[in-house]
C-alpha positions in Angstrom: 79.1 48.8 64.5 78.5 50.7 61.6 81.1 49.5 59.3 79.5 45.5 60.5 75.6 46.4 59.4 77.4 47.9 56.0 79.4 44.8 55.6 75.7 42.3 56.0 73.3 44.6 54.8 72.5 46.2 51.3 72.6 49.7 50.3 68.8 49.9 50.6 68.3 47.9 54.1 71.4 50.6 55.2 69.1 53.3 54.8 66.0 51.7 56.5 68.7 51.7 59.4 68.8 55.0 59.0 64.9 55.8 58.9 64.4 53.9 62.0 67.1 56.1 63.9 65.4 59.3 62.9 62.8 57.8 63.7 63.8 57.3 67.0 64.7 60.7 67.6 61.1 61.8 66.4 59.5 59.6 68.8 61.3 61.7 71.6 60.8 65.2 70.0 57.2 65.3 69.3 57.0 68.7 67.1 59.7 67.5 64.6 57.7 64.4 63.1 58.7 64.2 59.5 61.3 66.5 60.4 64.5 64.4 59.2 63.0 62.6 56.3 62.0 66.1 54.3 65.4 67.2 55.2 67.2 64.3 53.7 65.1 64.1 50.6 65.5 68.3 49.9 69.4 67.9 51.2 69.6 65.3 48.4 67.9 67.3 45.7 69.7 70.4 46.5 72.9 68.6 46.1 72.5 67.3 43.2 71.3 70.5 41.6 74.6 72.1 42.8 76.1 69.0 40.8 77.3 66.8 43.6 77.3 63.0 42.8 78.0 60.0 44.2 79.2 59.3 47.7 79.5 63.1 48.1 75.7 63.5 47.8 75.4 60.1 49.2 77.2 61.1 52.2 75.1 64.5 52.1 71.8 62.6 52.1 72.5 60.4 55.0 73.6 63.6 57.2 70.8 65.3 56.3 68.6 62.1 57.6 70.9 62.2 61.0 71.1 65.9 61.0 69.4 66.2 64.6 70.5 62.7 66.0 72.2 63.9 68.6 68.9 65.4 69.9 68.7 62.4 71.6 71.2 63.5 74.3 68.7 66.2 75.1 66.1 66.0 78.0 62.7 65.8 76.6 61.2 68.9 78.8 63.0 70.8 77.0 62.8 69.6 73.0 59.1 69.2 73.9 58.2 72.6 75.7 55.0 74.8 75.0 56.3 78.2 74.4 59.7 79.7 74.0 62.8 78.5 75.3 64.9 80.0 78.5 68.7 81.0 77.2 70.3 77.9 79.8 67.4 75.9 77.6 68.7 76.9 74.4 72.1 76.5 75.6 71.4 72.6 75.6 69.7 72.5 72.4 73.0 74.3 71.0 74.9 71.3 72.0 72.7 68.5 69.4 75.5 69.2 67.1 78.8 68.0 69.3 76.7 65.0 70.7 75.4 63.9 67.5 79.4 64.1 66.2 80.2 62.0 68.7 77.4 59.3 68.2 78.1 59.0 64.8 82.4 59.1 65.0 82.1 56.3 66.5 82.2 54.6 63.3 85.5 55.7 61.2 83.1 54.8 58.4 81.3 57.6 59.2 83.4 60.3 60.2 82.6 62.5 56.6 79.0 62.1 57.6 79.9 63.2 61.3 81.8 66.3 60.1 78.5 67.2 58.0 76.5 67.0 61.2 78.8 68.5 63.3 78.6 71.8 61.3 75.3 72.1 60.3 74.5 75.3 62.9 77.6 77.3 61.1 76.4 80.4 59.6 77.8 81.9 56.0 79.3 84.9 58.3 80.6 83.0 61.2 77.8 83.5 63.9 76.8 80.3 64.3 77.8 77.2 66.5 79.4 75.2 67.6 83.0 75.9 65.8 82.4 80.0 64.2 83.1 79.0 61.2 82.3 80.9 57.9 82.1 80.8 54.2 83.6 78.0 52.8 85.5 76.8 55.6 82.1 75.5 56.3 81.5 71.9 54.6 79.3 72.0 51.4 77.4 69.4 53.3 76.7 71.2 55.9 75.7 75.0 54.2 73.6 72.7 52.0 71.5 70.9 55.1 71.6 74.7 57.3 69.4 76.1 54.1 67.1 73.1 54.1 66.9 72.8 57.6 66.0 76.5 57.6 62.9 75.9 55.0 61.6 73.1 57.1 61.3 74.5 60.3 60.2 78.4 59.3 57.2 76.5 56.9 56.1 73.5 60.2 54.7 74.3 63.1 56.2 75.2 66.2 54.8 75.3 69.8 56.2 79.1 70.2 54.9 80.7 66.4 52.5 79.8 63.4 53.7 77.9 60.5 55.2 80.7 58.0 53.8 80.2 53.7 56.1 79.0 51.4 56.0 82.8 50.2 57.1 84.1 53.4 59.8 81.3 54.2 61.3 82.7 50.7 61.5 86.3 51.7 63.2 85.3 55.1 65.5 83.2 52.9 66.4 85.9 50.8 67.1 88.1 53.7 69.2 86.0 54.7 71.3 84.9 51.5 75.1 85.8 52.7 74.2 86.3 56.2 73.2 82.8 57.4 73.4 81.0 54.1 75.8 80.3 51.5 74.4 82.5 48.5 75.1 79.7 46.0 73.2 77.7 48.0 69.9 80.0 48.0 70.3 80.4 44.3 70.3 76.7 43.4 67.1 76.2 46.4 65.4 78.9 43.8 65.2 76.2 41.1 63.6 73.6 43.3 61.1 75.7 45.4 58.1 75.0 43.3 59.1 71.4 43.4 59.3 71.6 47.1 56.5 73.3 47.9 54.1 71.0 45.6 55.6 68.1 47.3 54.8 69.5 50.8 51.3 70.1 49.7 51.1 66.8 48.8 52.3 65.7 51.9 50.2 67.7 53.9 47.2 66.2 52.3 48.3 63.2 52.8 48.7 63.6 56.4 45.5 65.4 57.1 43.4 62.4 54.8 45.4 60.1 57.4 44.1 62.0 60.5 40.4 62.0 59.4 40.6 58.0 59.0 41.8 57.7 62.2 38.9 59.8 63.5 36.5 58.1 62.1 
């Protein structure tokens, strides 16, 4: 199906295809709105800063977009619950990974892309999910989305804790650097974080200027 909508569509009308699947999974997980779309666009800047080009950052992008598709395999109670999960719960937000891999395998087209989000829970020193895997047996793609991913989530809000600063999402990074992430990785965000941070300001204002419309 895939392969067909990249045979009649144009690169650009690909990736509102795109959009409006993450967007789909956003309508179902309610604390991860704009979730996908930072992910891709930071994904896609970190890449390139590591000097990735082409389909290889192209591929990265689209991941990084898709990165949580296979949320949608997960019941809502549980990728919408107020307060912390139970370790059965987490157990079946561990498997987003494998179903999103199979959604998107589907498509040979998109296997590359499939591998990216099948890893993107791997941690630099093998104690992540689903596969173990560590260092560089872990796709670029993949260590690339796990730091951004990482910097998304610690600086949003979550039902369970408080939205961390950008100050305090890099100290947890740091800590981290070789642990979790692949050290390259962390050095290269280093060079992007004021970039990052001024366009999530921006974003934020943006969303709150939105809000008081509406209210009004």
């Amino acid at each position: 199906m895939f392969q067909y909508i990249q045979r009649i569509f144009r690169p650009h009308h690909f990736h509102d295809i795109i959009e409006c699947l993450a967007a789909a999974l956003e309508a179902k997980d309610l604390y991860t709105s704009g979730h996908s779309s930072r992910v891709g666009d930071m994904s896609k800047d970190l890449g390139r800063a590591m000097g990735l080009k082409g389909s290889e950052l192209e591929n990265i992008h689209i991941a990084a977009h898709l990165h949580d598709i296979g949320k949608m395999g997960i019941s809502e109670n549980i990728l919408n619950k107020k307060g912390r999960l139970l370790p059965h719960e987490f157990a079946q937000i561990q498997t987003h990974p494998e179903i999103g891999y199979k959604i998107l395998a589907k498509s040979k087209g998109l296997y590359k892309i499939a591998e990216i989000v099948l890893h993107h829970h791997e941690r630099w020193d093998g104690g992540g999910y689903p596969n173990g895997l560590r260092e560089d047996k872990i796709p670029l793609g993949s260590r690339i989305i796990g730091v951004v991913d990482s910097i998304d989530a610690i600086t949003s809000i979550r039902p369970y804790r408080r939205a961390m600063s950008w100050e305090e999402c890099w100290e947890e990074i740091l800590i981290n650097k070789g642990l979790q992430f692949d050290p390259v990785a962390v050095e290269a965000s280093e060079k992007l974080w004021k970039k990052w941070k001024v366009r999530w300001q921006e974003s934020e204002k943006d969303c709150n200027e939105a809000k008081l419309k509406a209210i009004k």
